[in-house]
N, C-alpha and C positions, 0 to 999 in steps of 0.2 A: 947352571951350565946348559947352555943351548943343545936340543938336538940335532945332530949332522944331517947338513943338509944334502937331499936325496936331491938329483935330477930334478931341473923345472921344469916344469910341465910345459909342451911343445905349441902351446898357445901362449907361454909369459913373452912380454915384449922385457922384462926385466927380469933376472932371477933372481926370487928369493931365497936367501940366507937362510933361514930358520924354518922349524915348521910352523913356528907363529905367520912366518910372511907366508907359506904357501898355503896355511888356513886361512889369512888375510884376502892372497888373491884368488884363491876358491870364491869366497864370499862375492869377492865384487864379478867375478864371471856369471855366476849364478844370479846375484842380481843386475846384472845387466842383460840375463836374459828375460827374467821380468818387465824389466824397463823397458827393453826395445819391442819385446812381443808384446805389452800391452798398446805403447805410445808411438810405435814406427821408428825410425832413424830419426827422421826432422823433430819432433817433439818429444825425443828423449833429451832427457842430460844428463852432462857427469852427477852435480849436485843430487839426482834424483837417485842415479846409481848408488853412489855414497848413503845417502839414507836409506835405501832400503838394504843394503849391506850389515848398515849399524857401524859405518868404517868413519873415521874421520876426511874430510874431501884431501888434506894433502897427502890422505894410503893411497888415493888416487895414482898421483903422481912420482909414487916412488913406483910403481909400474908400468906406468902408460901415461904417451903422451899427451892423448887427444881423445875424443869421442870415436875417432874413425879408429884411432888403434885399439880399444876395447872391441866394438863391434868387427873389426878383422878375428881379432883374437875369440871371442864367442862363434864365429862362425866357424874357428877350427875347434872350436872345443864342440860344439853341437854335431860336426863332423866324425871327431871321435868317439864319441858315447855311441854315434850310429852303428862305427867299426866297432868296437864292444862289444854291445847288443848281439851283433851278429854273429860274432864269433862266441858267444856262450850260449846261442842256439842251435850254431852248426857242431855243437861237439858231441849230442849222439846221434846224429846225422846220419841213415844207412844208407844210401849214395850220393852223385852228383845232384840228381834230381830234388830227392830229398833232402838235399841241401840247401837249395834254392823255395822251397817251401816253408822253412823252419827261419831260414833268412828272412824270408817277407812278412813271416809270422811277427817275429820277434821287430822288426820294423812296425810295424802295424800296431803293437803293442805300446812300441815307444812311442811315435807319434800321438799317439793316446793320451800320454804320461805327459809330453811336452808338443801342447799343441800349437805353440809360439811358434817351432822348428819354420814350419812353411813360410809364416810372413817373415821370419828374419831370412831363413836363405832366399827368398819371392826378392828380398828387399837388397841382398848383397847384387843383384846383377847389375843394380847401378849405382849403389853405395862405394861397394868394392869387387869390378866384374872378374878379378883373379881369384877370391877367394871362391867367387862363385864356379867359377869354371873349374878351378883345382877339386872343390868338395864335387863334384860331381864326377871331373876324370877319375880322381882315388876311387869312386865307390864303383865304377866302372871298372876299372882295373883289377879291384878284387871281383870282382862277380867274373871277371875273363879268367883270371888266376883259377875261379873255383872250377869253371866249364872245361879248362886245358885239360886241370889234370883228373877231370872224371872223363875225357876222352880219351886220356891215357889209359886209364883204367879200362876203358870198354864200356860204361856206364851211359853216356851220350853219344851223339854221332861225330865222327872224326874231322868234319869240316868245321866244327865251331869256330867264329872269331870273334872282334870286335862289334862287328854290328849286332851281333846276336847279344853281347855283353848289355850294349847301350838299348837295344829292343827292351830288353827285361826290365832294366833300369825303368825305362818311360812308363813299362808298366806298372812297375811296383811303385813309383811318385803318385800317379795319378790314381792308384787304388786306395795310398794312402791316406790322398785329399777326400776322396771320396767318403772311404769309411773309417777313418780316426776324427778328420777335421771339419766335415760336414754335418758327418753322424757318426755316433759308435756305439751303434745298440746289436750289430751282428757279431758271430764272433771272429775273431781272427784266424782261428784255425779255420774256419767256413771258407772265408777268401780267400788263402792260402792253397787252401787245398784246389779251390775251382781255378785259380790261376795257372795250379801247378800240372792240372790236367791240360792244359795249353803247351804246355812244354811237355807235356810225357809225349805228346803226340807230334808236336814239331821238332821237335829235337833228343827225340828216343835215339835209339843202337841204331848201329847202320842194320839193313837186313842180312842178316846171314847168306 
C-alpha cells in the first residue's frame, strides 16, 4: 500500500503520487544539479541527468518536459535550500543585526557545500531570466522582511527599505564568490562578522 502522498515539492513541474515518485524526483533535482554545475546548460543532458540519478530516461518524463523545465525547476530548488539555510540560522539570532550576520554565515557555509549554485544561477539569466530575476527578488524580499521588522523593534534605523535590502544582497553574493567559490580556507563566521560590522555602523539605531 503506497504512502500518502504529501505536497509536491514547489519545484515539481509534475506531482508525484508516492513517495517513491518524490524520492524519484528528488534524485533527478539533485542530479541535475551535478550535471548542470559540472557541464553548463549547453552540454548538459537529460540522458546524463538520468544516469547519474540511477533513474530510468522515461522517470524523466513523467516529470518534466524538457531540459529547460529541469533546470527552471533546480534553480527554484537551489533557491529554496538557500531560504532554509537561512532560516535555521536566524533562529537564535539576538537581533536585526545579528540576523543578518548568521544569515550570511550560514549562506557562506552553503555555497561551500554546493559550489555549483553560482554557475547555475550566473547561468539562468539567460537560460531562463524569470527564474533568475524571481531567486533574486525572493531573497531580497526576505532580507527587507527581516530589516522592517527589526525597525520596528528599534534594533536598526527606521528608514530602512528596499535599496538597503538589495545593497546587502550584492553584498553577501559577491562575498560569497569570493570566499566559498574562489577560495574557502577563511572562516565563515570571520566574514560575516567583518560584513556585519558595515551594517552596525550604517544602519544602527537611529540616535537617541
Amino acid at each position: 500500500m503506497d504512502t500518502p502522498a504529501a505536497p509536491a515539492p514547489q519545484f515539481a513541474t509534475k506531482e508525484p503520487r508516492t513517495a517513491r515518485g518524490r524520492e524519484t524526483l528528488r534524485r533527478l533535482i539533485d542530479a541535475a544539479g551535478i550535471e548542470f554545475g559540472e557541464k553548463g546548460f549547453h552540454e548538459a543532458s537529460i540522458s546524463g541527468i538520468t544516469q547519474r540519478a540511477g533513474t530510468a530516461l522515461g522517470s524523466f518524463y513523467t516529470y518534466f518536459n524538457s531540459k529547460d523545465e529541469i533546470f527552471r525547476a533546480l534553480v527554484a530548488d537551489l533557491s529554496d535550500k538557500v531560504k532554509e539555510r537561512a532560516a535555521r540560522q536566524l533562529a537564535p539570532a539576538r537581533d536585526a543585526l545579528d540576523a543578518e550576520r548568521t544569515a550570511l554565515a550560514g549562506f557562506l557555509e552553503f555555497a561551500r557545500e554546493h559550489k555549483e549554485i553560482y554557475r547555475i544561477i550566473d547561468e539562468a539569466e539567460f537560460v531562463d531570466p524569470q527564474s533568475y530575476r524571481t531567486h533574486y527578488e525572493r531573497t531580497a524580499q526576505r532580507i527587507l522582511q527581516r530589516l522592517k521588522s527589526g525597525a520596528d523593534r528599534g534594533e536598526i534605523r527606521s528608514d530602512v527599505e528596499e535599496t538597503h535590502a538589495w545593497a546587502i544582497m550584492g553584498m553577501n553574493v559577491f562575498l560569497g564568490m569570493r570566499y566559498s567559490i574562489w577560495s574557502d580556507g577563511r572562516s565563515a563566521e570571520d566574514i560575516a562578522e567583518i560584513a556585519n560590522s558595515i551594517l552596525r555602523k550604517g544602519i544602527g539605531p537611529d540616535a537617541a
